[in-house]
ROTOR-517528 format. One record per residue (C-alpha): x negated, y negated, z negated. Coordinates in steps of 0.02 Angstrom, whole numbers, padded with zeros to 5 digits, always signed. Example, Ala and Ser with C-alpha at 12.3 -4.5 7.8 and 13.67 -1.06 7.14 Angstrom:
2
-00615+00225-00390;-00684+00053-00357;
***
This chain:
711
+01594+00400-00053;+01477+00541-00014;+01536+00678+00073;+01427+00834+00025;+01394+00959+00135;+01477+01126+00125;+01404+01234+00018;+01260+01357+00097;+01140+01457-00008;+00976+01495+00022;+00847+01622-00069;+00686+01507-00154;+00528+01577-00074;+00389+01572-00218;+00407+01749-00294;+00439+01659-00479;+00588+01600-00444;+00695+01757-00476;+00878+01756-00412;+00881+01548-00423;+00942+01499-00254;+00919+01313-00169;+01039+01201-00192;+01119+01117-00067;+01031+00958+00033;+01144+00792+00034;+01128+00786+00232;+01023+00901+00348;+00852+00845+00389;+00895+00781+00549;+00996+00651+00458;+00863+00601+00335;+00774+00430+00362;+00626+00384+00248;+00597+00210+00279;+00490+00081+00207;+00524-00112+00188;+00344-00220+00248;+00331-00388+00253;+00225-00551+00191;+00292-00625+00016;+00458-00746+00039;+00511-00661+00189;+00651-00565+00135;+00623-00388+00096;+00715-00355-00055;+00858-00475-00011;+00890-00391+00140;+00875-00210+00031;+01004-00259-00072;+01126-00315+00101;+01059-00134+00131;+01110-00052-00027;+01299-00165-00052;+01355-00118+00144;+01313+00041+00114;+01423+00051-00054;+01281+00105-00178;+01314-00048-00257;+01456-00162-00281;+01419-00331-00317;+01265-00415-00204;+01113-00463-00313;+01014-00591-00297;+00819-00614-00310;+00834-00807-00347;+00950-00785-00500;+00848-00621-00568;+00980-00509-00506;+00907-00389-00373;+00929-00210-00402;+00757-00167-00339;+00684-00300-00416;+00712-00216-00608;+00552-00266-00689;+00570-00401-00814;+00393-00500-00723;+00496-00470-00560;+00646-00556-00621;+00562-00698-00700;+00423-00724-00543;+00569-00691-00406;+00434-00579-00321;+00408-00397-00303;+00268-00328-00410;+00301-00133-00377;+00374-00045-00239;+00552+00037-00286;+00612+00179-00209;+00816+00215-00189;+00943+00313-00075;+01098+00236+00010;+01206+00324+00160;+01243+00258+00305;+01340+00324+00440;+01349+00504+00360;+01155+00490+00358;+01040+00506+00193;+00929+00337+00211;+00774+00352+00074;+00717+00175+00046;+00545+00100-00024;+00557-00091-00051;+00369-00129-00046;+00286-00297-00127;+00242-00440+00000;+00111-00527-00144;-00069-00493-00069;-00117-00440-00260;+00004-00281-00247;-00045-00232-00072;-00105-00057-00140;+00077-00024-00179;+00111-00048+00010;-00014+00075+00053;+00052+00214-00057;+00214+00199+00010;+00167+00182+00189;+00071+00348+00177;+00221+00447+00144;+00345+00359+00239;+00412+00416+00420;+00461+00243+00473;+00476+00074+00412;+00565-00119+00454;+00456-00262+00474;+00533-00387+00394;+00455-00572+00460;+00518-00759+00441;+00604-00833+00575;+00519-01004+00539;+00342-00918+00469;+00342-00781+00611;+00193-00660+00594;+00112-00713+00405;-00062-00664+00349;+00012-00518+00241;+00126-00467+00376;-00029-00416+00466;-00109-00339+00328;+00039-00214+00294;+00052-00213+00508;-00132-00134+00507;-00088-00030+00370;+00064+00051+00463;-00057+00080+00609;-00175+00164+00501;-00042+00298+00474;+00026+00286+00638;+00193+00243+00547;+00336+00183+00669;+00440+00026+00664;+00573-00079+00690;+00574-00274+00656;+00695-00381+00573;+00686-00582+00609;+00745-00640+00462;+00794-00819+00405;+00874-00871+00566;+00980-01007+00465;+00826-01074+00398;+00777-01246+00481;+00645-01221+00612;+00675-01053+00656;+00656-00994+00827;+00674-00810+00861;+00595-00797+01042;+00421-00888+00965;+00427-00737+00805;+00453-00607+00959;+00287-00689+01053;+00181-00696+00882;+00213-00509+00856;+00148-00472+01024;+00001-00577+01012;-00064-00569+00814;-00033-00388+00808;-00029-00329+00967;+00142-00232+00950;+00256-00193+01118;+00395-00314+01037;+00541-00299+01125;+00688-00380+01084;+00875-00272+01056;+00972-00433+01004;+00977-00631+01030;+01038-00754+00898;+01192-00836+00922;+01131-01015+00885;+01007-01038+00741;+00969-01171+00604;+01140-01212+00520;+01220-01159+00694;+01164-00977+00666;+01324-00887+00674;+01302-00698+00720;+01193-00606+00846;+01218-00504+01028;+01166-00336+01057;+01092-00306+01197;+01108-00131+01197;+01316-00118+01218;+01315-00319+01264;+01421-00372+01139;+01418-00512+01021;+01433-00485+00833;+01536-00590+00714;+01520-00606+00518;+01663-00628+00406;+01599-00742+00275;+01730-00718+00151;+01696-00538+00153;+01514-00567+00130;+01508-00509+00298;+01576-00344+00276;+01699-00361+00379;+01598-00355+00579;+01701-00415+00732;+01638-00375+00906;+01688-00513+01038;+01644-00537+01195;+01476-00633+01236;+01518-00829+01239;+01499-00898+01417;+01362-01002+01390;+01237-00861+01318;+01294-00727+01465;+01158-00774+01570;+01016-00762+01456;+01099-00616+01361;+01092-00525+01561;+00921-00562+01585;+00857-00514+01392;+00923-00342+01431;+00873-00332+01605;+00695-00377+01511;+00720-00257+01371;+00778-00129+01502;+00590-00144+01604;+00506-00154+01420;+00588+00012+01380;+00571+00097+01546;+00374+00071+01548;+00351+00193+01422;+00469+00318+01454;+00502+00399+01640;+00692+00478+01577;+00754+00303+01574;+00681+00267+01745;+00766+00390+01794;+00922+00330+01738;+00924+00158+01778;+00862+00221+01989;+01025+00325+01949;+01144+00180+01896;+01068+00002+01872;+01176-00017+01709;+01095+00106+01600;+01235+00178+01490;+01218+00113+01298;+01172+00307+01244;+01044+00324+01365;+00962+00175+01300;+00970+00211+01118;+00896+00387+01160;+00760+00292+01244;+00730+00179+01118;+00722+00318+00999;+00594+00413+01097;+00464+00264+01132;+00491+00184+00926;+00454+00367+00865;+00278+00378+00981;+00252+00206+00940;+00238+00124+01113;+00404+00007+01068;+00440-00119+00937;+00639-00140+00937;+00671-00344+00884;+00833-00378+00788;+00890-00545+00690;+01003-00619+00563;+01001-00688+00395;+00997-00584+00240;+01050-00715+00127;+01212-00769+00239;+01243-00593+00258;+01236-00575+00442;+01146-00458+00547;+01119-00334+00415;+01243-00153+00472;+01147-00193+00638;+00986-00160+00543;+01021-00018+00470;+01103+00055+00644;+00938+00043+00721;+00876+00143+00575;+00978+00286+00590;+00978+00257+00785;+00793+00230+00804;+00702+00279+00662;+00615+00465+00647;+00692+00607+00547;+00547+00727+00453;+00585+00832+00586;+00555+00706+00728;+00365+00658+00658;+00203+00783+00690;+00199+00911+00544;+00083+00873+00409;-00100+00933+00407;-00216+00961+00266;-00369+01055+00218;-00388+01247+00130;-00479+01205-00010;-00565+01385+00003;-00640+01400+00154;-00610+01227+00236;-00496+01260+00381;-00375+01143+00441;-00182+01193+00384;-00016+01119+00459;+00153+01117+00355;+00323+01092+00441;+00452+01007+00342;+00560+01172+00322;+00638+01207+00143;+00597+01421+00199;+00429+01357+00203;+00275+01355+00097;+00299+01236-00021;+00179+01064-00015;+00188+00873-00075;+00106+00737-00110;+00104+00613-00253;+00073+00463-00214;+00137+00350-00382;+00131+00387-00565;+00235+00260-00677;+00293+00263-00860;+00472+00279-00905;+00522+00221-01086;+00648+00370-01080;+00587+00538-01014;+00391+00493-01002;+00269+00503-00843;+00340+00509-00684;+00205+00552-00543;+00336+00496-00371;+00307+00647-00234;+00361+00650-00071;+00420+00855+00000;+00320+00880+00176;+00369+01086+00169;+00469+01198+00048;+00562+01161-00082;+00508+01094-00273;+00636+01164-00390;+00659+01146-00609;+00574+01248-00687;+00440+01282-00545;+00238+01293-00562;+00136+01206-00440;-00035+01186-00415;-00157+01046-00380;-00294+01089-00284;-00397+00928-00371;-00418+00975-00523;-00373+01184-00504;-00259+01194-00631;-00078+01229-00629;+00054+01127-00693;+00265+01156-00736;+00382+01064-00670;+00490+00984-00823;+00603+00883-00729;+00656+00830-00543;+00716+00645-00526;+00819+00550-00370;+00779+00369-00395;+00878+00210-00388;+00757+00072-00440;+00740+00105-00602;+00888+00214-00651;+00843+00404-00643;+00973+00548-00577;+00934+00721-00640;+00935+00857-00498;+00886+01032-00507;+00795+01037-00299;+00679+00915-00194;+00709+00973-00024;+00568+00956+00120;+00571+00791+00184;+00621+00693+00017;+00555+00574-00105;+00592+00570-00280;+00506+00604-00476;+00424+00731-00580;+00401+00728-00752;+00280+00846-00830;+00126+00831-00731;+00003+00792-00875;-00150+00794-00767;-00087+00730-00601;-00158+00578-00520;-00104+00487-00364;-00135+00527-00206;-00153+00716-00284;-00078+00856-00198;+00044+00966-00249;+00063+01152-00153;+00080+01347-00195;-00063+01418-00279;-00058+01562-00169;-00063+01454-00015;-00161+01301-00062;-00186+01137+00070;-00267+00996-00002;-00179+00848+00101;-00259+00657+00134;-00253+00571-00005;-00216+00368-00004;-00369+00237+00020;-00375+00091-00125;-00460-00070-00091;-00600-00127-00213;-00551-00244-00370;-00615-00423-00332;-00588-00485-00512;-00611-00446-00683;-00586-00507-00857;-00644-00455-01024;-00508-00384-01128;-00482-00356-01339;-00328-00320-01451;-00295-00480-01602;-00313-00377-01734;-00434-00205-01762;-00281-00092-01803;-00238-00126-01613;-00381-00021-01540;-00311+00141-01513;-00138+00063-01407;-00249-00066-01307;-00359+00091-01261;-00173+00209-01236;-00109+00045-01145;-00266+00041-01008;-00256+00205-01008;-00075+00204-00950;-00086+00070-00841;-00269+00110-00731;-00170+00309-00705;-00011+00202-00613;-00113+00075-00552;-00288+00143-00432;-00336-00036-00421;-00330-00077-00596;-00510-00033-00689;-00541+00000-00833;-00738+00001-00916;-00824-00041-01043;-00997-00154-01012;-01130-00054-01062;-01229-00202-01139;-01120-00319-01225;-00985-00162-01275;-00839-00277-01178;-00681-00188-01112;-00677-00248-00934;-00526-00253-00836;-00515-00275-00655;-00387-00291-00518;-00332-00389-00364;-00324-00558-00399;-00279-00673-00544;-00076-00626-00542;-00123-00460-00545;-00216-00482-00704;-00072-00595-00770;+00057-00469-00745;-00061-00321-00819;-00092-00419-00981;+00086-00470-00969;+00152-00272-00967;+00028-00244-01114;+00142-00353-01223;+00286-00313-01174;+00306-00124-01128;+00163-00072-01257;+00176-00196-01386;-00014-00240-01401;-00063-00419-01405;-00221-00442-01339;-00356-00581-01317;-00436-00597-01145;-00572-00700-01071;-00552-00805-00904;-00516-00717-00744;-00693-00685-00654;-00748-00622-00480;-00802-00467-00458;-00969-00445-00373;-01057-00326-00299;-01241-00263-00277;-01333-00199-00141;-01489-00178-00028;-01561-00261+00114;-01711-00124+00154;-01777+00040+00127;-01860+00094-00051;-01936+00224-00130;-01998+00274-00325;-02044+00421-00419;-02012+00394-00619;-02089+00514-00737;-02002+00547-00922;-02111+00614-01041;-02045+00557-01214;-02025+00666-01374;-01882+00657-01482;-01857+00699-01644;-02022+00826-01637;-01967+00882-01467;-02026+00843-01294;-01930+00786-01166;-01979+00787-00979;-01924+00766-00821;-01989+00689-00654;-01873+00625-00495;-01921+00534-00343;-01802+00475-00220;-01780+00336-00081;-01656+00219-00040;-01563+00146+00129;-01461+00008+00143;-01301+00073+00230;-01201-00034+00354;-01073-00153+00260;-00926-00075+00192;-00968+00075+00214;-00986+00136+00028;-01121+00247-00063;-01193+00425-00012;-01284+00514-00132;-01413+00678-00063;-01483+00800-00188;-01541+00908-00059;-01706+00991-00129;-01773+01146-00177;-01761+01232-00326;-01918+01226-00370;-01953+01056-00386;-01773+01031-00480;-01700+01175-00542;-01509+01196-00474;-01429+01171-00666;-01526+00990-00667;-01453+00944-00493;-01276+00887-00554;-01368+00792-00691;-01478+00699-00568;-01331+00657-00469;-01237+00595-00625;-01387+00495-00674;-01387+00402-00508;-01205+00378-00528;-01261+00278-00676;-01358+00167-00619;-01248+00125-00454;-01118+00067-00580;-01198-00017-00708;-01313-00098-00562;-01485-00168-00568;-01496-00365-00540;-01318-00421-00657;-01230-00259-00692;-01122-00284-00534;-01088-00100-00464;-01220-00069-00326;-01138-00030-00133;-01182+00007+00034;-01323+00106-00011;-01398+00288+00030;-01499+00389-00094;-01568+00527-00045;-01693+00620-00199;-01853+00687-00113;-01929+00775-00241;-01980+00821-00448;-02035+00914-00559;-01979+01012-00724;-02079+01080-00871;-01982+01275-00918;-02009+01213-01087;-01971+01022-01105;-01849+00980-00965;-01685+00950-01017;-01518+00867-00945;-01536+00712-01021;-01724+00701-00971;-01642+00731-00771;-01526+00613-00778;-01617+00454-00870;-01780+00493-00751;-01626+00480-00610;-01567+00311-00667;-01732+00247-00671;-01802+00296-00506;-01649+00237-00434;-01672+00059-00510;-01866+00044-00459;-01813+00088-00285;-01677-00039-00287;-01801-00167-00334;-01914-00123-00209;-01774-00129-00069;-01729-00317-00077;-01588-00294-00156;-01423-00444-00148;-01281-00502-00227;-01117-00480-00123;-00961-00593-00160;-00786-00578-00089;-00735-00660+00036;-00546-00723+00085;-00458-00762+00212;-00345-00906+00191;-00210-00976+00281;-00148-01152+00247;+00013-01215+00314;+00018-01409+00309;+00113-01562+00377;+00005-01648+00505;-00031-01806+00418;-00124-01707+00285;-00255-01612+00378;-00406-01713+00337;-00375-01673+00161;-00352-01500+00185;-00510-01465+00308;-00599-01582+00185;-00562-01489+00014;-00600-01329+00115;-00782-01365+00156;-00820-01424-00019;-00756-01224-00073;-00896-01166+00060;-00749-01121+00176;-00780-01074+00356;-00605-01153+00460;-00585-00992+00600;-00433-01084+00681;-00296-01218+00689;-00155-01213+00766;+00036-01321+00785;+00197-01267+00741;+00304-01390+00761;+00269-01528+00634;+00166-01426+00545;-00027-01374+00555;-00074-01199+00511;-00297-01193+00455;-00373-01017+00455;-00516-01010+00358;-00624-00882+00267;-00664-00953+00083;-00783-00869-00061;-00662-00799-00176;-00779-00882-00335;-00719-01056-00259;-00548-01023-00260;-00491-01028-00424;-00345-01150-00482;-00341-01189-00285;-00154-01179-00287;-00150-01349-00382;-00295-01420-00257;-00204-01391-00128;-00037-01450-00185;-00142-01621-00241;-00210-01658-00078;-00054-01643+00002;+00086-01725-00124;+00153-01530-00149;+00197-01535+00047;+00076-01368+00083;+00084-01198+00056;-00063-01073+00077;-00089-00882+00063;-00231-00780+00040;-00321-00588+00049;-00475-00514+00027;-00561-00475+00197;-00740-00434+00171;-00910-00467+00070;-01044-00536+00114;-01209-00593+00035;-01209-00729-00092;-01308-00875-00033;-01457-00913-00158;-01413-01023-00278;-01269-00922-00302;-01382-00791-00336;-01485-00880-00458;-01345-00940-00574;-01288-00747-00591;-01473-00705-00627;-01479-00823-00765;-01327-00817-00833;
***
């Protein structure tokens, strides 16, 4: 099926590589796609992946999430839930182009996994519910793609799904996340009646041969009665399009009917600065709508060569550095996911922004300064691995043999370093203590975590300094559930755990200052040290800074680090409940030292105990997460809903209709939503459906407070 390339060799540019030569690329850069698949759980992603991956002939017979059968879906939690848990990346061809897909998980629990993906990705396909429309977590991963300025296209799925209206999803997208959604197709009937699509590009309408599974695409004439709104759609699209981009104005003062190519180009040009969101439709489940999809990825979507070239920092004397994806080039990548194969070990997932990354080769990682060999090179499909001996620039795939690689590391040339972003990971809001059955378990519960916190940024791993607990946090009660779960089953440790818990945190409300004075002697030795410093409360969310900035005569430069360290302490281990202290500046003002008794330790206990008389001093607060949920209801239950809301301290933002049914926006404390997905299926006789993500914390009202204290 694939047609490779003719054979063209080309010298390796790191002087280590000898005579080996590159091998050849499965399609030239300009016909690479790396796309992502975004969208809020249940609306289709990896359904319409695998539609993705059987049309294009990577696989042969369709699988199904509902019956455990998705390709992508390969975890054994995945097949058992029916939801995505981890993103999956694979490769299919499509129209003699190399498409490099990441299916991304929808559940608000994984959302980190969305973010990884999204930061290497060139472009990706919105996936949303043509009865749902836009979906709380279809506007988390939405701001997420922004963040990286990542183009898209949309796909209305579900358009044989009762309820589903395709002009109100278009409307949604332009006013929840403020997109330029323009629709490229119309729906040829909907509900049960849904029966193919019309492309408004080449005005044609597109039939789906069911007994083929809708491989087999007819192209017919538009029927009558849709010709009118089909003329004006494009004529709209046409204006959409032509607002952004002056060649197409051009065009259409030339010749009213823009010719299809023209368009497409246009398209192409205003997806790939992000001004235009192209709308399609169809139904991944009744196979129809899908080739049209991935046209518009190939058509619209960016090549590596079509987005800005990478920038990144020289780790030796700051300046800013720019790599162009260019296998000649300097060679520089970025991991951004480590996972565990039973088979070949630790794979760290990289994507190629310049160069080439070859068998065999050394790289370096500007992180920790070390260099590491390259073992192994990987092309992924799910979770079955392909041996190859070159990443080109512009690809994704697997390394194994990077012992001390972490994500969001990256990978370049150790004569030519660039330290590239890394990848933001939200804060756990949940936690649970953790211990194997039996004592002869310790060491594989502590390999397990281990394992698990190095694929997984948001799962935490530490130990509570008082009671000698292993705590483990993460995202949500699932994501706990399916972390315990893999301990069992890929790891074989059976463990004990306590109840899921919320995660606070600590922080200030003033300013603060204290001086602390250690002058101990231990073991026939004294010990001395003396550290003042002050403390800020920082605006919310914005995190912890840390200042050492003092002379050397008050602290001598080799106690510095262990000052530092010291306050890093006691920000983790907190002051009121042992919550990790946040939004906070410390800034150390002054000390002393004895040339005879000061010592490291002596630095860095005086640190942590300065810091937490400051604290004290600075009114410091309890902070709880805070969620936003969304409720989705029939009508007659509303009271019920708003009702049990309130009693969970709930704030209701909104309410609006859709149809029959009422949609409640509210932002609820986290601590009063556990076991609320029986609540709300109570109140309503299992009729509702809700969703929820972490937005923000805020301070815990009093009593709240009080309970922790005296817990």
């Amino acid at each position: 099926m694939v047609a490779v390339l003719e054979h063209k060799k080309k010298k390796k540019s790191s002087a280590r590589s000898g005579t080996a030569e590159v091998a050849d690329r499965l399609r030239p850069l300009c016909q690479v796609r790396n796309i992502g698949i975004i969208a809020h759980i249940d609306a289709g992603k990896t359904t319409t992946t695998e539609r993705m991956l059987y049309y294009a002939g990577i696989v042969h017979k369709i699988g199904e999430v509902h019956e455990g059968t998705a390709v992508m879906d390969w975890m054994q939690q995945e097949k058992e839930r029916g939801i995505t848990i981890t993103s999956a990346a694979t490769t299919c061809f499509w129209r003699d182009h190399q498409v490099n897909i990441i299916d991304t998980p929808g559940h608000v629990d994984f959302t980190m996994e969305v973010e990884r993906s999204l930061r290497v990705l060139d472009g990706a396909v919105g996936v949303f519910c043509a009865v749902g429309g836009v979906q709380p977590q279809s506007e988390t991963v939405w701001r997420q793609s922004n963040r990286y300025g990542v183009p898209r296209v949309a796909f209305v799925n579900k358009m044989d799904r009762m309820g589903a209206d395709f002009q109100r999803v278009v409307e949604d997208m332009r006013t929840k996340l403020g997109s330029n959604a323009v629709a490229v197709q119309l729906p040829i009937g909907a509900e049960d009646a849904f029966r193919g699509v019309i492309d408004l590009v080449n005005m044609r309408a597109m039939d789906y041969d069911e007994k083929t599974l809708g491989s087999e695409v007819s192209q017919l004439p538009i029927p009558a009665e849709l010709a009118a709104d089909a003329e004006k759609a494009r004529a709209e699209m046409i204006e959409a399009i032509a607002e952004k981009d002056e060649a197409l104005v051009e065009a259409f003062l030339e010749h009213a009917d823009v010719a299809p190519e023209v368009l497409v180009a246009a398209i192409r040009r205003t997806v790939i600065s992000g001004e235009v969101v192209p709308v399609l439709c169809g139904s991944s489940l009744k196979n129809k709508g899908v080739q049209q999809l991935l046209d518009a990825v190939v058509d619209f979507m960016p090549s590596p060569l079509d987005v800005p070239a990478i920038t990144g920092t020289n780790p030796r004397d700051g300046s800013t550095v720019e790599r162009s994806p260019d296998d000649a080039g300097t060679f520089s990548a970025l991991a951004f996911k480590l996972a565990t194969d039973s088979y070949v070990g630790r794979l760290a997932f990289v994507r190629i922004y310049s160069g080439h990354l070859s068998r065999g080769q050394n790289v370096f990682n500007p992180r920790t300064k070390k260099r590491e060999r390259v073992l192994k090179l990987i092309r992924l499909h799910a979770n079955d691995r392909t041996e190859v001996e070159v990443l080109h620039s512009g690809e994704i795939g697997a390394v194994v043999g990077l012992k001390d690689t972490t994500t969001g590391d990256t990978l370049c040339a150790e004569n030519a370093p660039v330290e590239l972003m890394g990848i933001r990971f939200p804060e756990p809001v949940m936690f649970m203590a953790i211990e194997p059955k039996t004592r002869a378990d310790k060491d594989k519960l502590d390999a397990a975590l281990a394992a698990l916190s190095a694929e997984d940024p948001t799962c935490v791993v530490r130990t509570d300094a008082e009671t000698g607990q292993t705590i483990l946090s993460g995202m949500g009660e699932l994501h706990l559930e399916i972390l315990k779960d893999r301990m069992d089953r890929e790891y074989g440790v059976v463990t004990n755990s306590g109840r899921p818990m919320v995660s606070y945190h600590e922080t200030i409300m003033a300013s603060g200052a204290a001086t602390h004075v250690f002058d101990r002697e231990f073991g026939g030795s004294r010990q001395y040290a003396k550290v003042a410093l002050e403390v800020r409360a920082a605006k919310r969310g914005a995190g912890t800074t840390i200042s050492v900035d003092i002379s050397d005569t008050q602290i001598p430069r080799e106690f510095k680090s262990s000052v530092q360290d010291g306050i890093n302490d006691g920000l983790i281990t907190g002051v009121l409940v042992r919550y990790p202290v946040t939004d906070i500046n410390v800034r150390v003002t002054g000390g002393a030292f004895d040339q005879e008794s000061s010592s490291e330790a002596a630095f860095r206990t005086a640190a942590v105990m300065a810091l937490r008389e400051a604290v004290m001093a600075a009114t410091p607060e309890i902070l709880e997460p805070i969620m936003a949920v969304e409720v989705v209801t029939p009508a007659d239950y509303m009271g019920e809903v708003l009702s049990d809301i309130n009693s969970r301290r709930g704030k209701v933002q909104s309410m609006d209709a859709i149809g029959d049914m009422q949609i409640v926006k509210a932002a609820v404390p986290l601590a009063e939503l556990f076991g609320y997905s029986t609540a709300v299926r109570s109140v309503s006789r299992g009729r509702a459906t809700y969703t929820m993500e972490p937005t923000h914390f805020a301070v815990a009202p009093a009593d709240l407070k009080d309970r922790l204290l005296n817990q």
